[in-house]
PAVEXDREN-812005 format. One record per residue (C-alpha): residue in three letters; residue number from 0; z, x, y. Coordinates in nm, 4 decimals, always signed. Layout:
N
R  residuo  num        zz        xx        yy
R      ALA  NUM         Z         X         Y
...
//
This chain:
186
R  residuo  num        zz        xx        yy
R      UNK    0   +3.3460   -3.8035   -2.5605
R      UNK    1   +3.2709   -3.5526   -2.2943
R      UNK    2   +3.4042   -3.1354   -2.3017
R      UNK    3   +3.4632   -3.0519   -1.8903
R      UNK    4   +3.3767   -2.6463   -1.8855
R      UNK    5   +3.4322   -2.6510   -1.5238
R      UNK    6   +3.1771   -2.5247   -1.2606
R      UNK    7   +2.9410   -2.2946   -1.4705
R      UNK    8   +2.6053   -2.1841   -1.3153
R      UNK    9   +2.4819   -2.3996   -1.6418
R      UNK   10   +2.1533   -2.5572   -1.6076
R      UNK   11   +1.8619   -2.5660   -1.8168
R      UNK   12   +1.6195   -2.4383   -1.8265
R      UNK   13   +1.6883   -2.1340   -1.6224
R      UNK   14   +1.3514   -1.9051   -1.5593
R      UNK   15   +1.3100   -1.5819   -1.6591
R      UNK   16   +1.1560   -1.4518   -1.3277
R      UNK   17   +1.0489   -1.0952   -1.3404
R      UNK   18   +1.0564   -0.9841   -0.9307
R      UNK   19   +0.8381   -0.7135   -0.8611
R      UNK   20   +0.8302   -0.5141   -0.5039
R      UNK   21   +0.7334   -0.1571   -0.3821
R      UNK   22   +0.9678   +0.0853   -0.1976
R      UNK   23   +0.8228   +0.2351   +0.1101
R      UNK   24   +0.7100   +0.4985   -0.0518
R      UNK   25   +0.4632   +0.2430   -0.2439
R      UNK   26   +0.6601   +0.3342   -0.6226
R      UNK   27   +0.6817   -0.0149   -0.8114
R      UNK   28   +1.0517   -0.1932   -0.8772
R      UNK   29   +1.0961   -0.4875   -1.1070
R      UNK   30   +1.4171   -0.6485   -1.2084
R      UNK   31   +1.5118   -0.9718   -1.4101
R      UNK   32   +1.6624   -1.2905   -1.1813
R      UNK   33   +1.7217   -1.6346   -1.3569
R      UNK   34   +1.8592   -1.8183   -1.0717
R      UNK   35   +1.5422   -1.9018   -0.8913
R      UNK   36   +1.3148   -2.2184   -0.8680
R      UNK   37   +1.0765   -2.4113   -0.6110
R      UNK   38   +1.2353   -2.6152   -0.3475
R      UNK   39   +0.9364   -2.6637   -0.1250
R      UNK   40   +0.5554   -2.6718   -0.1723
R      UNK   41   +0.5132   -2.3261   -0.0804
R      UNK   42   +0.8991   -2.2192   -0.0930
R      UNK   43   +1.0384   -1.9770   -0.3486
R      UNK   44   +1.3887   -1.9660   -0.3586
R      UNK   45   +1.6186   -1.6889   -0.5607
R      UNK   46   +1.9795   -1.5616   -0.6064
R      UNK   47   +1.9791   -1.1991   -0.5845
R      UNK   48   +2.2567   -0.9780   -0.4232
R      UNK   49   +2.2334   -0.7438   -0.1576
R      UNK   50   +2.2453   -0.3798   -0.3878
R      UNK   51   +1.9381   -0.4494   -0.5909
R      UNK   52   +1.7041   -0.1734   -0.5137
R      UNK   53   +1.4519   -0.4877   -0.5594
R      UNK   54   +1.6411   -0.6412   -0.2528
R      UNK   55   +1.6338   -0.3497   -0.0570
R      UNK   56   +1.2986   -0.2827   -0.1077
R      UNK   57   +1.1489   -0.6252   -0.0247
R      UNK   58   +1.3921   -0.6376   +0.3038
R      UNK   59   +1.1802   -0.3343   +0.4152
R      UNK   60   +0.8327   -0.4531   +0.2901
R      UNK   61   +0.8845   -0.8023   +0.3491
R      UNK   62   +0.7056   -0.8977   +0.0033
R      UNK   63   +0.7381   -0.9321   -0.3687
R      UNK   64   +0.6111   -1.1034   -0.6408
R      UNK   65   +0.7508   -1.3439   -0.9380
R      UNK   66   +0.6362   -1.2685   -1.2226
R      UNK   67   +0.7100   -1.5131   -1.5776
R      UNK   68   +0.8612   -1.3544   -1.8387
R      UNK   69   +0.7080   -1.4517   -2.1385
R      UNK   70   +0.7941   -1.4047   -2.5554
R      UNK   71   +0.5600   -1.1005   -2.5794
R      UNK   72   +0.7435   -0.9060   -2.3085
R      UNK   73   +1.0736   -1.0314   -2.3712
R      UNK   74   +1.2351   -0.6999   -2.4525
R      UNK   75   +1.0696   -0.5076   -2.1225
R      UNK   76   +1.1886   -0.8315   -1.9523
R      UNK   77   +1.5070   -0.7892   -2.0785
R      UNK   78   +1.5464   -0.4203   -1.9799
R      UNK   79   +1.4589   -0.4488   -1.6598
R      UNK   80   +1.7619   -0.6663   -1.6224
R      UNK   81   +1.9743   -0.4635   -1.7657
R      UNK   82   +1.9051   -0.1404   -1.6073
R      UNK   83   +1.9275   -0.0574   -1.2313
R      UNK   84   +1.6268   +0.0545   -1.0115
R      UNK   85   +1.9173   +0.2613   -0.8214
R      UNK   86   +1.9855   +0.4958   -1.1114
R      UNK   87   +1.6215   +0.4678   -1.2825
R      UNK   88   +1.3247   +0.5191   -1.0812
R      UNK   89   +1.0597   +0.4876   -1.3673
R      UNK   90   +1.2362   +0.1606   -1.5304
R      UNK   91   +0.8512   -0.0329   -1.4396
R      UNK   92   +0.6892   +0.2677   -1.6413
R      UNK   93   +0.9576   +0.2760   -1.8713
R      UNK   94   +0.9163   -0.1059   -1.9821
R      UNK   95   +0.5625   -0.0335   -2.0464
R      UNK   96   +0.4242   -0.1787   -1.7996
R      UNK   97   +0.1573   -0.1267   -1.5523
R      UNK   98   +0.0836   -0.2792   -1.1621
R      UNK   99   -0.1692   -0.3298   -0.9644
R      UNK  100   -0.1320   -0.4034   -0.6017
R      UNK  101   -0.1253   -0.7723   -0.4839
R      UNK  102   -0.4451   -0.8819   -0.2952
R      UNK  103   -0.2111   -1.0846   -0.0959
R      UNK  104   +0.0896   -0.9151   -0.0436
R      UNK  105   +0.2753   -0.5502   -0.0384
R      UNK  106   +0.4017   -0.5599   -0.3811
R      UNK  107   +0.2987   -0.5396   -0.7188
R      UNK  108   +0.1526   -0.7536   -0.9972
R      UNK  109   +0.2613   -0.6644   -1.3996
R      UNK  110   -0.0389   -0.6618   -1.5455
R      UNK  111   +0.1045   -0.7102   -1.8826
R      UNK  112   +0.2687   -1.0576   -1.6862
R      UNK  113   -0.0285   -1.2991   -1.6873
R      UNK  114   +0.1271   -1.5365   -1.4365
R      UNK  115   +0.2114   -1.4181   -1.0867
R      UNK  116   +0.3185   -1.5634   -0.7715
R      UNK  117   +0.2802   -1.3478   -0.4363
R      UNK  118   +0.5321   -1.4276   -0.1914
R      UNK  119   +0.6324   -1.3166   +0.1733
R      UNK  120   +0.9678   -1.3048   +0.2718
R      UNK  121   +1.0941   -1.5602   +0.4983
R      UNK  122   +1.4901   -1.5064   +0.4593
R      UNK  123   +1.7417   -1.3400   +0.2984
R      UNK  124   +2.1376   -1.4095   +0.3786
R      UNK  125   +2.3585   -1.1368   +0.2085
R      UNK  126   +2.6557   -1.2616   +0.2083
R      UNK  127   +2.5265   -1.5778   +0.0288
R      UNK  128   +2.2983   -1.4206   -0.1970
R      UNK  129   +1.9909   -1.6848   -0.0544
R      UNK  130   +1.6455   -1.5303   -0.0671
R      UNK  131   +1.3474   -1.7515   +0.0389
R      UNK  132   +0.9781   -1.6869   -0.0323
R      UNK  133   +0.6821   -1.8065   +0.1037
R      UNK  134   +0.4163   -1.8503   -0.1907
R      UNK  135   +0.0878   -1.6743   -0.0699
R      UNK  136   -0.0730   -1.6999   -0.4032
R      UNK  137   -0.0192   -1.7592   -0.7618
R      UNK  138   -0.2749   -1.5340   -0.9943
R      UNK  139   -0.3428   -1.5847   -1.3430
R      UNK  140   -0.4762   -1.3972   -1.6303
R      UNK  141   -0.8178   -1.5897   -1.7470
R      UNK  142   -0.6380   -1.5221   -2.1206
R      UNK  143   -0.3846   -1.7858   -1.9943
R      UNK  144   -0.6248   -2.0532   -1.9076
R      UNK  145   -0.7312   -2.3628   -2.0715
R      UNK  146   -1.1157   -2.4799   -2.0865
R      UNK  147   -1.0577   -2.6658   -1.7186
R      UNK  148   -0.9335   -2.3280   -1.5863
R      UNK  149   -0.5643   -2.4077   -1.5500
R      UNK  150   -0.2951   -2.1996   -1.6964
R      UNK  151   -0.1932   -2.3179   -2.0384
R      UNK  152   +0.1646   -2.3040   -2.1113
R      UNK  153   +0.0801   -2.2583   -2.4679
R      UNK  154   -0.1058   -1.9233   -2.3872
R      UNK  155   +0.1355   -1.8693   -2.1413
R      UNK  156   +0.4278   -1.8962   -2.3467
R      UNK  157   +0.7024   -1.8484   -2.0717
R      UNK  158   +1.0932   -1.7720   -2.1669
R      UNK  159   +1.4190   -1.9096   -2.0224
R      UNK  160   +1.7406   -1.8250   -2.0361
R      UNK  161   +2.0101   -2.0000   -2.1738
R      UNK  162   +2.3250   -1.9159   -1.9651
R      UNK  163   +2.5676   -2.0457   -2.2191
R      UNK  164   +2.4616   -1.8130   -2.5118
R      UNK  165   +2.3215   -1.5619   -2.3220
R      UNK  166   +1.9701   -1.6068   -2.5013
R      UNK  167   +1.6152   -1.6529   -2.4309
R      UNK  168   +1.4258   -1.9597   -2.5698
R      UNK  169   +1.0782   -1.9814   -2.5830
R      UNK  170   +0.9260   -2.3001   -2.4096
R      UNK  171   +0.7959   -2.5560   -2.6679
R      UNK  172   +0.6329   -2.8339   -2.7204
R      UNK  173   +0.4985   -3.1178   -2.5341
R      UNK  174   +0.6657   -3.4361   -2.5011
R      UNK  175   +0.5530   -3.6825   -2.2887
R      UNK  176   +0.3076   -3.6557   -1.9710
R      UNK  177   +0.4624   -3.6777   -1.6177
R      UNK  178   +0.4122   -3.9142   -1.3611
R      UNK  179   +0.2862   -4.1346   -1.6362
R      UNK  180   +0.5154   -4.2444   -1.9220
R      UNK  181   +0.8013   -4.3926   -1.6918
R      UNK  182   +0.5234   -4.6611   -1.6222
R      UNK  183   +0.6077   -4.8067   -1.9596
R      UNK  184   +0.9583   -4.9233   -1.7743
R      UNK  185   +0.7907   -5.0499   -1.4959
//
């Protein structure tokens, strides 16, 4: 048997995307958005509404960044969700964390975030909420990487948000290996 809850923004797993742009006087924004993913090769797609100072700001630069949260950071994650860019102007600072500008685009990368991806704004519709990226680059700390050079997940260790408890979960284990074990049913 089956409980119906309705429609619920309930999915799982929900990223904990840290979004990271400058205002135009270069000073570094971050804020916490779970309603995100990839619909496209090089398409980022988020829900954020209109009086974020993050929104604002990447409307006038035209770039931000996505950041992963991850277990170490969870709490500075967590804050900058929690705590407006419109009333705080050090909230980056006050997370404890430090940026460095993007190679690839006018916003900043969170150092203490070892996995990055650099986007340029493509659209943004306020009354729906719709933001679209185009992914420039994605940059990773080399303490991330596995011995073939690609980020480890493990090393990584990226957080998501469960929208039904309101917690974060730390991503486990492997299970299986894509495009492969399906071939069993074949």
């Amino acid at each position: 048997m089956r409980k119906n809850f309705g429609a619920k923004p309930w999915t799982y797993p929900q990223p904990v995307f840290i979004v990271g742009t400058y205002d135009e006087q270069g000073n570094a924004d971050a804020m916490n958005a779970a309603w995100g993913g990839i619909d496209y090769d090089d398409r980022l797609n988020l829900c954020l509404s209109a009086g974020h100072k993050t929104v604002k700001n990447l409307l006038a630069t035209k770039a931000f960044t996505v950041s992963m949260g991850t277990v170490e950071q969870m709490t500075a994650c967590d804050y900058v969700g929690i705590t407006s860019g419109n009333s705080v102007e050090d909230k980056v600072a006050r997370a404890g964390w430090h940026t460095v500008k993007s190679e690839f685009v006018n916003a900043p990368v969170i150092e203490e975030l070892p996995m990055t991806v650099e986007c340029e704004l493509v659209s943004y519709d306020a009354e729906t909420c719709h933001l679209v990226g185009r992914i420039v680059n994605v940059s990773a700390d080399e303490s991330i990487l596995d011995d073939k050079g690609k980020i480890d997940p493990a090393k990584l260790r990226p957080i998501v948000f469960d929208p039904v408890h309101n917690d974060y979960l730390a991503v486990g284990e492997k299970v299986g290996n894509a495009f492969s074990d399906g071939k069993k049913l074949k």
